[in-house]
C-alpha positions in Angstrom: 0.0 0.0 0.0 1.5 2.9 -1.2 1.4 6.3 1.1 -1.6 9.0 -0.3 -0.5 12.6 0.3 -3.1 15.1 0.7 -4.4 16.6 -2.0 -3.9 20.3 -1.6 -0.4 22.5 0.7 -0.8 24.2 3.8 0.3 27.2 2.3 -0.6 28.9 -1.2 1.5 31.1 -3.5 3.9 33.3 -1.7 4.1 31.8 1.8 -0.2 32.7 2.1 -1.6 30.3 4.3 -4.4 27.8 2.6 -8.2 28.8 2.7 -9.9 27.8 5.9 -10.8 24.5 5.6 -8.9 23.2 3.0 -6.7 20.9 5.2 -9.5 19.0 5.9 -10.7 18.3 3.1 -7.7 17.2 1.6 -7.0 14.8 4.3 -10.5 13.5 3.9 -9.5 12.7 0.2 -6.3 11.5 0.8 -8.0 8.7 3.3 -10.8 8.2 1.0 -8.4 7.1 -2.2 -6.1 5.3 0.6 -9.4 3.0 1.9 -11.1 2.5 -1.8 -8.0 2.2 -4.2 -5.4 0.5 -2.0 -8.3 -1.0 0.9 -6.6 0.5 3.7 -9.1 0.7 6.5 -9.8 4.7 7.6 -9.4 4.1 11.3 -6.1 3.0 10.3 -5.4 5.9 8.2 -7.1 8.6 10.6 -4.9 6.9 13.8 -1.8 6.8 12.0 0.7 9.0 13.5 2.2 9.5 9.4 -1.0 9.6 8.0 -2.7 13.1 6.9 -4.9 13.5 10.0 -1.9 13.8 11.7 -1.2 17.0 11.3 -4.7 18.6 11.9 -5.9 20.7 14.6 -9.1 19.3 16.4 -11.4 21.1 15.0 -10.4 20.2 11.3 -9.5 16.5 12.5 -13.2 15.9 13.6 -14.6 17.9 10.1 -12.2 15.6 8.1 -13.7 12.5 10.3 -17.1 13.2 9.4 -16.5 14.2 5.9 -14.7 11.1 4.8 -17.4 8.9 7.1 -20.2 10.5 5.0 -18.7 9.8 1.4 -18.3 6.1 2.5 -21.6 5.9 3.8 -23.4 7.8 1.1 -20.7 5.9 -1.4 -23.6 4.4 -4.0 -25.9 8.0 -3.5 -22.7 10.1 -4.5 -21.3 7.9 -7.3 -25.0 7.9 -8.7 -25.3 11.8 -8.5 -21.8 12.8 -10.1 -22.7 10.4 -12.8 -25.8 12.6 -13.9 -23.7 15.2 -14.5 -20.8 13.8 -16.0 -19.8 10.9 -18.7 -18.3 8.2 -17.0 -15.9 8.7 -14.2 -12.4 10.8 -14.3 -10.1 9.7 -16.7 -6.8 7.1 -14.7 -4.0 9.7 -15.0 -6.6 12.8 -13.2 -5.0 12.0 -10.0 -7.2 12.3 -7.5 -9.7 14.2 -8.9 -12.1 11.4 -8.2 -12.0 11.4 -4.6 -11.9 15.4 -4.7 -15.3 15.0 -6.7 -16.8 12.1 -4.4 -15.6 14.3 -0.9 -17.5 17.7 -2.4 -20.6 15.5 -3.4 -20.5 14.5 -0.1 -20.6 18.1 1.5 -23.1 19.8 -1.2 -25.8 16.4 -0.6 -25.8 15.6 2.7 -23.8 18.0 5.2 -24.4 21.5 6.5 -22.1 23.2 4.2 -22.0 25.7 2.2 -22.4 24.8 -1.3 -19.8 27.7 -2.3 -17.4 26.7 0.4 -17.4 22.9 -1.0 -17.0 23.4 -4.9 -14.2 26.4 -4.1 -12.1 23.8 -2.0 -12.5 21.2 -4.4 -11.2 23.2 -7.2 -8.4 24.7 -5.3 -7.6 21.1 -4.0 -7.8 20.0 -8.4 -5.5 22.5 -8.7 -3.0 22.3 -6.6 -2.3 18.8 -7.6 -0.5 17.9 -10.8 -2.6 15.6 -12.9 -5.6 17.1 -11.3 -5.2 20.4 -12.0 -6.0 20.4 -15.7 -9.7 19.0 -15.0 -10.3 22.4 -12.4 -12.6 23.4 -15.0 -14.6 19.7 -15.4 -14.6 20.0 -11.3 -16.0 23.2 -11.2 -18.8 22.6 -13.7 -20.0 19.1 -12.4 -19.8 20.4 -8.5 -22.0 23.9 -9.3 -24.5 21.4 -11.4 -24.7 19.3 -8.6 -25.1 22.7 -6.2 -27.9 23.5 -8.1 -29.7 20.7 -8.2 -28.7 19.0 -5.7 -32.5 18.4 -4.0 -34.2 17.0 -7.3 -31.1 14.8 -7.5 -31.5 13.3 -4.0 -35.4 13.0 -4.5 -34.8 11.3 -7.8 -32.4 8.6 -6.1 -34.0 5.1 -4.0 -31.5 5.8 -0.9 -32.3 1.9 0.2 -30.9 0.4 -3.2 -27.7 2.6 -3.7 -26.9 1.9 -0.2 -25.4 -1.8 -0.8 -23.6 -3.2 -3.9 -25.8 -5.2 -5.8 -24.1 -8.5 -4.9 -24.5 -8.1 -1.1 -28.2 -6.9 -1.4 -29.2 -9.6 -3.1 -27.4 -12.1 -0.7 -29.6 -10.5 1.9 -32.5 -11.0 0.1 -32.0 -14.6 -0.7 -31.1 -14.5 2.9 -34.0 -12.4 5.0 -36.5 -11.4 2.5 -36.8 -8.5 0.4 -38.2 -6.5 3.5 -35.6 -7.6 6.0 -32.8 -6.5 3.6 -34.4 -3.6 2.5 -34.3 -2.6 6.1 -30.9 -4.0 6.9 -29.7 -1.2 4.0 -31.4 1.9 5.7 -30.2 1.3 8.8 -26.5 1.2 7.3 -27.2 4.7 6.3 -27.7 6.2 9.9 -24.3 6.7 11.8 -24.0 4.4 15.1 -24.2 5.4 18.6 -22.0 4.5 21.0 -22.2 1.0 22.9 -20.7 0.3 26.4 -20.6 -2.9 28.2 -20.3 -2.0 31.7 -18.7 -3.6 34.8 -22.2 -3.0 37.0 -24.7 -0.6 37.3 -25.5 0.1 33.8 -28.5 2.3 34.8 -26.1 4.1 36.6 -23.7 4.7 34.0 -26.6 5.9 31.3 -27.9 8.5 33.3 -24.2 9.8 34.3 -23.3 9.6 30.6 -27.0 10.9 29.0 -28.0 7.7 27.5 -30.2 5.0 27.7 -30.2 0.9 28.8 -30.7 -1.1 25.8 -32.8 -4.5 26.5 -29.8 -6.3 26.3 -28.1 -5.4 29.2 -25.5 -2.2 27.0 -25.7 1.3 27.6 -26.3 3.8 24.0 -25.6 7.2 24.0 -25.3 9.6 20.7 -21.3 10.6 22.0 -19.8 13.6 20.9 -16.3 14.3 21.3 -13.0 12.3 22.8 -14.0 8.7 24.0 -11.4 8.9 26.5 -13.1 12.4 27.9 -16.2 10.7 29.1 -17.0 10.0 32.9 -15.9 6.6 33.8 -13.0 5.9 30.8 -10.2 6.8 33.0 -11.6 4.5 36.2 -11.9 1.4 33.6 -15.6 1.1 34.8 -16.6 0.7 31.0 -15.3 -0.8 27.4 -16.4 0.4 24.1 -18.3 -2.8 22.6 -21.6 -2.6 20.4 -24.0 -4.2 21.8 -24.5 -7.3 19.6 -20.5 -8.4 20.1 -20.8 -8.2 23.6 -23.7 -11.1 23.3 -21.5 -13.8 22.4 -19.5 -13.8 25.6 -22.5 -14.0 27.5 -23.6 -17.2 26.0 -20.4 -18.9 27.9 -22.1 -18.5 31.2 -18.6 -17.5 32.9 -18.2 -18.6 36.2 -15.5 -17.8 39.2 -12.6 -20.0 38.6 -13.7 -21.6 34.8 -10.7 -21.6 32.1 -11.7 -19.5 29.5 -9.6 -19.4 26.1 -10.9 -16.6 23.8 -9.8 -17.3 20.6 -8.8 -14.3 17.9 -9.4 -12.5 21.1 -8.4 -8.6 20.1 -9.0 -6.2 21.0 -9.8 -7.6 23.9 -13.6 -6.4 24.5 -14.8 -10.4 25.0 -12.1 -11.1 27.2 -13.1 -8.1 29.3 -16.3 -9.4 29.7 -15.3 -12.9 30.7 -12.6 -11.6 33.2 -15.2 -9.4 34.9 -17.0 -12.5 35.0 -14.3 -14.1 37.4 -13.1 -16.3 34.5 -9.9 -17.7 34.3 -9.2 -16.1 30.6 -6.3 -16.7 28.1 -7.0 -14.7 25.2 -5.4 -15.5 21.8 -4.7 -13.7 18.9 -1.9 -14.0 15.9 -1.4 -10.5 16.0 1.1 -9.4 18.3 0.4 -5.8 17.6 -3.7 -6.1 18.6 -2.6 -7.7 21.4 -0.5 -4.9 23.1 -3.3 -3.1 22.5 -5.7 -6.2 24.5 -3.3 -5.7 27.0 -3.9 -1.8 27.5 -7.7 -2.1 27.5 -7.3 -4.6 30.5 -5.4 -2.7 31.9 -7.6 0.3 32.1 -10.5 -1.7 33.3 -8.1 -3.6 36.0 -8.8 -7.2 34.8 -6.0 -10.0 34.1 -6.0 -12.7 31.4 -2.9 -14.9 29.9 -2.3 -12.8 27.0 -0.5 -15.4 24.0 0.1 -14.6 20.6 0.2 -17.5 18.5 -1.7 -19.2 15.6 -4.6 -21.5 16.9 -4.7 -23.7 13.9 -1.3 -24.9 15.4 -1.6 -23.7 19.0 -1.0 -26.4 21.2 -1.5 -25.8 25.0 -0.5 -28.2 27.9 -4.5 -28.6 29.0 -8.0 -28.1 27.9 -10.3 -25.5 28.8 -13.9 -25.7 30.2 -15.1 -23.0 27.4 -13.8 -21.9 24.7 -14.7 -18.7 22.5 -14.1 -18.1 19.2 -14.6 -15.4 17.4 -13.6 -16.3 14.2 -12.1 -13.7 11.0 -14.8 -13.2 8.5 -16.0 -10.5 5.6 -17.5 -8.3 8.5 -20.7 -7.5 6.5 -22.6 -7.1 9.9 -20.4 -4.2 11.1 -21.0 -2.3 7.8 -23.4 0.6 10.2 -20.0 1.3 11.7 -17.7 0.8 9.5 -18.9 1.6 5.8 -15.9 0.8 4.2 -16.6 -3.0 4.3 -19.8 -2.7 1.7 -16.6 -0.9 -0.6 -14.0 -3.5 -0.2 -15.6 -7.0 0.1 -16.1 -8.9 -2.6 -18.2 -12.4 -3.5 -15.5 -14.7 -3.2 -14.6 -13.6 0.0 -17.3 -15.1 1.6 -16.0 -18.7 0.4 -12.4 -18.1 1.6 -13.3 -17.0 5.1 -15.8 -19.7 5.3 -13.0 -22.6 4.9 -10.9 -20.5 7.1 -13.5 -20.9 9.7 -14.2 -24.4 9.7 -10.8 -25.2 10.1 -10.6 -22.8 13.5 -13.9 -24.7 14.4 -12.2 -28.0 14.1 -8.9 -26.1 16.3 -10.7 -24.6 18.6 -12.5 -28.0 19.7 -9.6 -29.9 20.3 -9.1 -27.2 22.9 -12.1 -28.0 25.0 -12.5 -30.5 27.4 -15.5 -33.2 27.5 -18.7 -31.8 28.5 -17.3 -28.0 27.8 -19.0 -25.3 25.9 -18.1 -23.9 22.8 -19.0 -20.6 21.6 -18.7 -19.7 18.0 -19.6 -16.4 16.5 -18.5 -13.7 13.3 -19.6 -10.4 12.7 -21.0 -11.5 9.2 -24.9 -11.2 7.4 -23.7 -14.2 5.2 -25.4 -17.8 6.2 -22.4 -19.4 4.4 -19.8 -17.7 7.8 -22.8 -18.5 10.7 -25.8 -20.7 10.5 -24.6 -22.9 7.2 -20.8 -22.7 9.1 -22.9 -23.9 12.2 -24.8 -26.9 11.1 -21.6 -28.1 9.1 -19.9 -28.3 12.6 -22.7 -30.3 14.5 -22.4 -32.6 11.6 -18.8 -33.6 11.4 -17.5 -33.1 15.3 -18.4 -34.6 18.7 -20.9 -31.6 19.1 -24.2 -30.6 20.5 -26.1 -28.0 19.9 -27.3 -25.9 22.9 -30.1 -23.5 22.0 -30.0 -19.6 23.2 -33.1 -18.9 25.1 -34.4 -14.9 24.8 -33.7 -14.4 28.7 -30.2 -15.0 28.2 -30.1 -12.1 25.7 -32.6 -9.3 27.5 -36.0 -11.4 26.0 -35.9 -10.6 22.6 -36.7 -13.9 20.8 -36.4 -12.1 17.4 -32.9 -12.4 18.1 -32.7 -15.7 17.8 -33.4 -18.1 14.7 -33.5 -21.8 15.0 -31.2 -21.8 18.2 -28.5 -19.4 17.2 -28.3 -16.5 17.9 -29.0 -13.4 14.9 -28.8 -10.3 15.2 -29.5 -7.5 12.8 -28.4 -3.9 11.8 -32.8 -3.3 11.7 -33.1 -4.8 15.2 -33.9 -3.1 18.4 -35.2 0.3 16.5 -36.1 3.3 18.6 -37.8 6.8 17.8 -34.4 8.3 17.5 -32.9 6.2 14.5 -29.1 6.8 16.2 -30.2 5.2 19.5 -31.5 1.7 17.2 -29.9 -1.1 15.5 -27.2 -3.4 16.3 -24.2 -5.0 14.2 -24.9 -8.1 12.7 -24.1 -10.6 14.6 -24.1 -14.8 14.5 -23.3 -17.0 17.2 -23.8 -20.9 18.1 -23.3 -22.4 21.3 -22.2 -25.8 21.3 -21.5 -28.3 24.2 -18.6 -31.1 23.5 -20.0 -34.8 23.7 
């Protein structure tokens, strides 16, 4: 992956410092052709102490943030509108005039900003740029276009079918229904709130923090601002966790003094939860980078697990546990809501890859669990092939049986559960304030070891 400078200097002709605003949005485009031409994913970019968020105060860092969140979100809305007002896309040697034309679109559809402000910084930012700078003028026709009619152009577009590739939606409709995965795309376009698992008291914590207690035991709230500025970070009395991964862990039924391993365990949130639980956890992850960052979340929250980095399809320890959890790698199609950049990246025959993947940990991971233990497998994914087909495959070629989540184990919602397993999706749990509703999508089987 090759580094993506920002699009536009800090400084214009003759030492003048660059318009207000324009370091933004050039980092916001730099990140943007950094996540969709070389699949880099933005937290990763906007953490990077190199990257070209770096260098931005907090006011621009957060306008940047939400800039570059809102052309990933609104990806299939923006590439629709640009191509009503333009043949085809930018030609390959225009630099990145594409991205400057999605991260404007973005601004002029669906922020509060200026119209003026947006198509000015995108031509300055064509400009400054060598192989971009001789399309300023295309840029500056397609942009004032789109200005002016930019509400006939979002009442002319169906929001629900632009907001998924066409091979993912119709996976969820073979899936769900044509209902279910209409729904599953409009919730995808409303930004997340933020999910807590808490130590105790989580009625406590929502009304210190301004949020609510969702049915399943996590605490929302519509955060605004440093994560690490809110009451109770600094104490460790809370994680950051949405509220369908911290399900899974529950389905162990941790006890005092039970061996826990919690398998591809970073970074760290289901360990947390299994620790609180008095569990004896080793937590297990091939990366030895996510697990130093495992081992700062415990130890914010004061909790202690055997940390090991190795590779559990050849991980051999010296006994076997009474429970083990795996979370196993997958295309993360659930987690789209929060992280848009998977609906970009993903492809069909991902699906297959990680589902072989997963069997194989399957197969690991129960030759890590004692007689009579419990095992608790779960991924992220919308895609039958990574949970429920994944799930049944298991039961029918290892010494398995299937024990069926009940709704009071998961805050009484039986729609959360199909056929035993538990399913959660980004439509569930909605609420009058569409940032306070939905959930990841979420797939999880508990099994106990005959």
């Amino acid at each position: 992956m090759r580094p993506r400078p920002a699009t536009a200097p800090s400084h214009g002709p003759a030492g003048r410092r660059a318009p207000p605003g324009l370091a933004a949005r050039a980092a916001a485009t730099a990140a943007l052709r950094r996540t969709i031409e070389d699949g880099e994913p933005p937290d990763t970019i906007i953490e990077a102490a190199d990257g070209p968020f770096a260098v931005l105060e907090a006011r621009d860092r957060a306008l940047a943030r939400a800039i570059l969140g809102t052309a990933l979100r609104r990806h299939g809305q923006i590439r629709d509108a640009l191509a009503r007002f333009m043949k085809g896309r930018p030609p390959k040697r225009s630099g990145p005039l594409a991205a400057i034309l999605d991260i404007a679109a973005a601004q002029i559809l669906f922020m509060d900003v200026p119209d003026h402000a947006a198509v000015s910084l995108a031509v300055t930012q064509a400009g400054a740029d060598r192989d971009a700078q001789h399309f300023r003028p295309l840029a500056n026709a397609v942009l004032r276009r789109l200005a002016e009619a930019k509400e006939e152009t979002r009442a002319g577009q169906d929001e629900t079918a632009l907001a998924a590739p066409a091979w993912l939606a119709k996976r969820w409709r073979a899936a769900y229904g044509a209902e279910t995965a209409a729904a599953i795309a409009r919730a995808h376009l409303v930004e997340p709130a933020l999910d807590l698992s808490v130590k105790a008291d989580p009625e406590g914590w929502a009304a210190r923090l301004g949020g609510i207690v969702l049915p399943t035991g996590s605490v929302r709230l519509v955060a605004h601002g440093p994560i690490e500025a809110l009451d109770g970070y600094a104490d460790g009395a809370w994680w950051v966790q949405d509220a369908a991964a911290a399900l899974p862990a529950r389905l162990i039924g941790a006890a005092p003094g039970q061996t826990v391993a919690d398998l591809c365990a970073a970074p760290g949130g289901k360990t947390a939860a299994l620790a609180a639980a008095g569990a004896r956890v080793t937590a297990v992850d091939v990366s030895p980078a996510r697990l130093d960052r495992l081992r700062a979340n415990l130890a914010r929250l004061r909790l202690e697990a055997d940390v090991v980095a190795a590779d559990i399809e050849t991980w051999r320890p010296d006994r076997l546990f009474d429970a083990v959890l795996l979370d196993a790698p997958c295309t993360a199609t659930g987690t789209i809501r929060r992280h848009p950049d998977v609906a970009l990246l993903k492809r069909a025959d991902d699906v297959a890859a990680l589902a072989a993947l997963q069997a194989r940990l399957i197969d690991a991971a129960v030759a890590l669990l004692a007689p009579g233990g419990t095992l608790v497998y779960c991924t992220c994914s919308l895609e039958p092939e990574e949970g429920e087909a994944q799930a049944r495959a298991a039961l029918g070629r290892l010494p398995l049986a299937l024990v069926p989540v009940e709704p009071g184990e998961i805050g009484d919602r039986p729609e959360l559960i199909r056929d035993g397993f538990l399913r959660t999706l980004p439509a569930h749990l909605p609420q009058a304030d569409a940032r306070l509703g939905g959930l990841d999508g979420f797939f999880a089987a508990r099994f106990r070891r005959l």
